[in-house]
PADREN-559390 format. One record per atom (N, C-alpha, C): x negated, y, z; residue number from 1; atom name; chain. Coordinates in pm, whole numbers, always signed. Layout:
N
X, Y, Z, NUM, CA, A;
...
# end
This chain:
100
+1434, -1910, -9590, 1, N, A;
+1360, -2026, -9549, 1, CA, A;
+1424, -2147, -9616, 1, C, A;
+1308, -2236, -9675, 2, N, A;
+1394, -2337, -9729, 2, CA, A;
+1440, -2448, -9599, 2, C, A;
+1498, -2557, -9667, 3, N, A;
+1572, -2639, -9594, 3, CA, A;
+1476, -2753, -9569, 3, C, A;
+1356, -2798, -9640, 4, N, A;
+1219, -2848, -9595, 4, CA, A;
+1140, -2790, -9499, 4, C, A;
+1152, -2645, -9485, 5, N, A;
+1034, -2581, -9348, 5, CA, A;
+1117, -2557, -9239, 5, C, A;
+1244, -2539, -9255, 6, N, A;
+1390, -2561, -9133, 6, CA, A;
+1391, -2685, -9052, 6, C, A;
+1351, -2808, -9146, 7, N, A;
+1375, -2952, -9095, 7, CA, A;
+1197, -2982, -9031, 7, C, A;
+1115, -2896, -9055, 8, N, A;
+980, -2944, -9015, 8, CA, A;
+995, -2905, -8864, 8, C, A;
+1033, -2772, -8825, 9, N, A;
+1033, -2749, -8646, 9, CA, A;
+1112, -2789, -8594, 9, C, A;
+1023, -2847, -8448, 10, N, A;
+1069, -2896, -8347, 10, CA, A;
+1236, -2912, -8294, 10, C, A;
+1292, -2931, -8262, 11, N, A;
+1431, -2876, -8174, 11, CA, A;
+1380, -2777, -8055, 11, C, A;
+1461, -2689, -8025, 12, N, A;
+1444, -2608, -7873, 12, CA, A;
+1469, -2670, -7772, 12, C, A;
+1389, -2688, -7644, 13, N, A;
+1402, -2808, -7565, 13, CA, A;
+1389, -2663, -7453, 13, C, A;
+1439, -2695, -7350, 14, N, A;
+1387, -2593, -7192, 14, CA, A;
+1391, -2694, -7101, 14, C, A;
+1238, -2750, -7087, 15, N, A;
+1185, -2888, -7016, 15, CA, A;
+1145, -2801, -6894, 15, C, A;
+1174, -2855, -6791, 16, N, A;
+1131, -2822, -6653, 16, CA, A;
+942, -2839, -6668, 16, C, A;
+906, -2677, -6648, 17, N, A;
+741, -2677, -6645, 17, CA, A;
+720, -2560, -6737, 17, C, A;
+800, -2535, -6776, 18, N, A;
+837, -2395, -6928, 18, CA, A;
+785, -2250, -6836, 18, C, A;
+738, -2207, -6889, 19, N, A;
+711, -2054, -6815, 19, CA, A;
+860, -1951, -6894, 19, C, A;
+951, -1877, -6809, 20, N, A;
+1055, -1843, -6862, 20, CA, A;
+1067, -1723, -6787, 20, C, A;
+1142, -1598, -6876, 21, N, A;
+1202, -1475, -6833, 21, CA, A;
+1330, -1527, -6819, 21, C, A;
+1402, -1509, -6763, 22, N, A;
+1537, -1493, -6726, 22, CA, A;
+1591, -1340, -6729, 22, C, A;
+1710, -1293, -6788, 23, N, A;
+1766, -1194, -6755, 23, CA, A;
+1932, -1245, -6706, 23, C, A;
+1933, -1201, -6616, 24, N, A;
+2104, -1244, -6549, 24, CA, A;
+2169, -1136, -6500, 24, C, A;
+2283, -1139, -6508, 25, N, A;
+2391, -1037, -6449, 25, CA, A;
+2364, -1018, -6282, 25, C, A;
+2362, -880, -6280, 26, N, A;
+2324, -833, -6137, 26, CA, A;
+2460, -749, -6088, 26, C, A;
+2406, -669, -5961, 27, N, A;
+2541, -571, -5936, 27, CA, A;
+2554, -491, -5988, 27, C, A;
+2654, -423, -6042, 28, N, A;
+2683, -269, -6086, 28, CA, A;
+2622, -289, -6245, 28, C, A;
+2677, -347, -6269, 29, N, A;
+2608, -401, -6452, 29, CA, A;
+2468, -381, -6456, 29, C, A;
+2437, -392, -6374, 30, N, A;
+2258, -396, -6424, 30, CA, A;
+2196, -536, -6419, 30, C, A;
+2079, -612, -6469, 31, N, A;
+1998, -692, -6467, 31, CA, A;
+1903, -750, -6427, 31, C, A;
+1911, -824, -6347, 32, N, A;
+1835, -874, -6276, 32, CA, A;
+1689, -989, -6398, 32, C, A;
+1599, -977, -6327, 33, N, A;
+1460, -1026, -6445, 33, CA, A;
+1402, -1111, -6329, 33, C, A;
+1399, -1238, -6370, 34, N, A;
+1343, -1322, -6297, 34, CA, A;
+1223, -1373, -6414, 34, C, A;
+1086, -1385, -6380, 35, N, A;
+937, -1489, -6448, 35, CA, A;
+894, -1580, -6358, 35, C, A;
+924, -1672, -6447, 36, N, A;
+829, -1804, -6355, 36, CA, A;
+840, -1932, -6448, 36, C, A;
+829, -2001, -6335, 37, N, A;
+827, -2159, -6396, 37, CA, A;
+988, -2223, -6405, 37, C, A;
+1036, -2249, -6493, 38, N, A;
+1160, -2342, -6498, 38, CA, A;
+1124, -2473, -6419, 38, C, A;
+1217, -2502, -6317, 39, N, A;
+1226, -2611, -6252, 39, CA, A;
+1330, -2755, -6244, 39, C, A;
+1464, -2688, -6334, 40, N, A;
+1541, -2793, -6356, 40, CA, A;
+1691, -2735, -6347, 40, C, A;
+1767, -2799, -6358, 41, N, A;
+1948, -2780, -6346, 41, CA, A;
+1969, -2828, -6188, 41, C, A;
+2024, -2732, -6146, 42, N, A;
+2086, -2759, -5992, 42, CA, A;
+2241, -2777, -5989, 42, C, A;
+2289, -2909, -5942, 43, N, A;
+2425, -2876, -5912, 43, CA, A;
+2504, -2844, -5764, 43, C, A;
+2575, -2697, -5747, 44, N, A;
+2633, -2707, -5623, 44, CA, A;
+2770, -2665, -5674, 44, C, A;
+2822, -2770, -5583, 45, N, A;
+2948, -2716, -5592, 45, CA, A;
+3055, -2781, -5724, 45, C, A;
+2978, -2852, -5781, 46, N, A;
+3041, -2853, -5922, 46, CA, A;
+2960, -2768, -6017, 46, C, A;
+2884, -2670, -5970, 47, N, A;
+2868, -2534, -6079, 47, CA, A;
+2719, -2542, -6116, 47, C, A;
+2676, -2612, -6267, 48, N, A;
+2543, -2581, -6300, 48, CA, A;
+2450, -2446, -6299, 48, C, A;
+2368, -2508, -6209, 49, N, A;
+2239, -2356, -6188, 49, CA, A;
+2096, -2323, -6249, 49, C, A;
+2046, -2268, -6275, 50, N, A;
+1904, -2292, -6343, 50, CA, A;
+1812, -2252, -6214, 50, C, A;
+1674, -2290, -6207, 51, N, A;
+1639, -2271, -6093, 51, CA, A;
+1477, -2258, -6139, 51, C, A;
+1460, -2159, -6114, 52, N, A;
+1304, -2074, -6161, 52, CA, A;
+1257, -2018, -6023, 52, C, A;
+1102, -2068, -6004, 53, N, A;
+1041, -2067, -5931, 53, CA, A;
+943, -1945, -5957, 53, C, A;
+953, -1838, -5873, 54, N, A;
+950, -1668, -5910, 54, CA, A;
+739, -1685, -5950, 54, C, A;
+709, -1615, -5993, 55, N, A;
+569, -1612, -6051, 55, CA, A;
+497, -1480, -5995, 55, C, A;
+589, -1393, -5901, 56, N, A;
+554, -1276, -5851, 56, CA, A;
+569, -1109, -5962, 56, C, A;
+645, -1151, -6075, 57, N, A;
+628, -1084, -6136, 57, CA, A;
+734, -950, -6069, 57, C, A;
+713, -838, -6084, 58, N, A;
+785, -721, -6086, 58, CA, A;
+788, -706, -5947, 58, C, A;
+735, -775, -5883, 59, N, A;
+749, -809, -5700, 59, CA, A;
+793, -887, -5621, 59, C, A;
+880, -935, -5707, 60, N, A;
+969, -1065, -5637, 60, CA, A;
+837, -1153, -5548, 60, C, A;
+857, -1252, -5445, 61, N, A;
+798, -1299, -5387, 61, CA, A;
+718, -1454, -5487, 61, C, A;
+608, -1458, -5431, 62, N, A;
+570, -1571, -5590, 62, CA, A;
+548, -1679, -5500, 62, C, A;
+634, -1764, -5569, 63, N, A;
+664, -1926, -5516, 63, CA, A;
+797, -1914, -5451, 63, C, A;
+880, -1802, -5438, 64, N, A;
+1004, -1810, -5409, 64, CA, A;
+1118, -1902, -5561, 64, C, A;
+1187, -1991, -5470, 65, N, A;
+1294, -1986, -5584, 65, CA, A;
+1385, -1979, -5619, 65, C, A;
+1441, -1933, -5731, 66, N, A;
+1558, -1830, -5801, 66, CA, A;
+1636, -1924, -5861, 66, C, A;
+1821, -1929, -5779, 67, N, A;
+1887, -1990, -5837, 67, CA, A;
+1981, -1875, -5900, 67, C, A;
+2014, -1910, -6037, 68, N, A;
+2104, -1828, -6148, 68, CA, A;
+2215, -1955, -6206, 68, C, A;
+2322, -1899, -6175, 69, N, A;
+2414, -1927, -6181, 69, CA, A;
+2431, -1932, -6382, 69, C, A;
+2485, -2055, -6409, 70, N, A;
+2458, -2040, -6617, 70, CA, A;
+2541, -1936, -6651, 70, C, A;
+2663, -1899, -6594, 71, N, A;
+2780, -1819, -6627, 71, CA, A;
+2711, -1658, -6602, 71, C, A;
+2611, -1654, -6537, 72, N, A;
+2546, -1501, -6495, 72, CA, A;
+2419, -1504, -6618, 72, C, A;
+2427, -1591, -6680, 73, N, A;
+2248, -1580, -6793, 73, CA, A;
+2324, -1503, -6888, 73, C, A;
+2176, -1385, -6919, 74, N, A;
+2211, -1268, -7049, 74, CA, A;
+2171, -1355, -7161, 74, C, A;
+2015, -1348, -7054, 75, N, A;
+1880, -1438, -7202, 75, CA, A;
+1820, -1502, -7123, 75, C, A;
+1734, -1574, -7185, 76, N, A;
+1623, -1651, -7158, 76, CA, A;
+1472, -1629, -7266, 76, C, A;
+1391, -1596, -7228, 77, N, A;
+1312, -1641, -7342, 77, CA, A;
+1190, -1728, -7279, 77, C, A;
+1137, -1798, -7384, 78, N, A;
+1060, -1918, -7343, 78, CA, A;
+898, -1873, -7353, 78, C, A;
+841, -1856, -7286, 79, N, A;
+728, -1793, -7289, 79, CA, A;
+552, -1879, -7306, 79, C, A;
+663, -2005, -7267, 80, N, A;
+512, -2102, -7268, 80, CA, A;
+623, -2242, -7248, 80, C, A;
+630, -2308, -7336, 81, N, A;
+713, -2470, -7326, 81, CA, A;
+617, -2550, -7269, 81, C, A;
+679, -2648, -7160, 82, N, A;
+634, -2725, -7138, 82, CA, A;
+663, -2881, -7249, 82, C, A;
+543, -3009, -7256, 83, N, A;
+587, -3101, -7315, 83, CA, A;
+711, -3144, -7221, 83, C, A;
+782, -3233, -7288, 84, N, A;
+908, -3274, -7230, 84, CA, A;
+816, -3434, -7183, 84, C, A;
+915, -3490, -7090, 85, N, A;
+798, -3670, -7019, 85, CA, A;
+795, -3747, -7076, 85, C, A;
+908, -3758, -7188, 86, N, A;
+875, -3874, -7283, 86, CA, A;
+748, -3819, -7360, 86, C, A;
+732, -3729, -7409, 87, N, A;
+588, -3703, -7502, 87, CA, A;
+446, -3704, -7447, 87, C, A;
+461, -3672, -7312, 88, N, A;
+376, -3684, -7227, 88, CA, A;
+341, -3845, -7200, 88, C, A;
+409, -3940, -7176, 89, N, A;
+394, -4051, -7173, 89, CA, A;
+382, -4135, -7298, 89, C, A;
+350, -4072, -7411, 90, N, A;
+356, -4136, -7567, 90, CA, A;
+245, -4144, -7607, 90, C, A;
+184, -4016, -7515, 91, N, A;
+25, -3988, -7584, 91, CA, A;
-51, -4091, -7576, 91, C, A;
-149, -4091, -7670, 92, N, A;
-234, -4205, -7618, 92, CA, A;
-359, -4169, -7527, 92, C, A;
-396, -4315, -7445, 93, N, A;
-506, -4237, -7357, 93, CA, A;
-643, -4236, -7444, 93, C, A;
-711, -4131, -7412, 94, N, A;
-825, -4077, -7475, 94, CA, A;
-929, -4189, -7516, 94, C, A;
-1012, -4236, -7553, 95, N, A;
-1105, -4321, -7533, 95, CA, A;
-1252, -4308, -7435, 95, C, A;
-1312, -4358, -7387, 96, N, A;
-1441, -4296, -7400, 96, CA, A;
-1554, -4281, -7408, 96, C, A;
-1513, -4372, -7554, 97, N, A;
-1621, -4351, -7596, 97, CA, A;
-1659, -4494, -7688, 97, C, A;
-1718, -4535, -7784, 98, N, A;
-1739, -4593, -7863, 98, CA, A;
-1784, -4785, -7756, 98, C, A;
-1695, -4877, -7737, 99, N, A;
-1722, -5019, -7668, 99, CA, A;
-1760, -5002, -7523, 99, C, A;
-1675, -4874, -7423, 100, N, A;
-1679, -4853, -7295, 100, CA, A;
-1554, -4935, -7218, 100, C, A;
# end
């Protein structure tokens, strides 16, 4: 890839509103899979959390929400980005319509 089509995409942003898999460390080395909506960084304790609001996938309860600890994240993948609020607030408003 050249260094012109490298500099054309976006940065990776994980804006609260993102539809996201989570995979995190569970008991007994296995993995826990959380889908839903990204909701934001939680702090307790001192200790940053990610906090995904469950989508019902695999059974989990949907509208439950899932705090993961950053030190327990395998992966993440981003399944649907949300705009971030500054871009949302940049847009311009629509018109409507030709001297309305």
């Amino acid at each position: 890839m050249s260094g012109a089509a490298a500099s054309k995409r976006p940065p990776i942003t994980l804006t609260p509103g993102s539809r996201v898999r989570v995979r995190s460390a569970g008991p007994d080395d296995t993995a826990i899979e959380s889908t839903g909506t990204f909701r934001g960084l939680v702090s307790i304790g001192g200790d940053n959390i990610m906090a995904v609001e469950l989508d019902g996938t695999g059974g989990d309860d949907k509208g439950r929400i899932r705090l993961v600890p950053i030190p327990a994240l395998l992966a993440i993948d981003i399944l649907e980005a949300a705009k971030a609020e500054e871009e949302k607030h940049a847009e311009p408003a629509q018109s409507p319509g030709y001297f309305r």
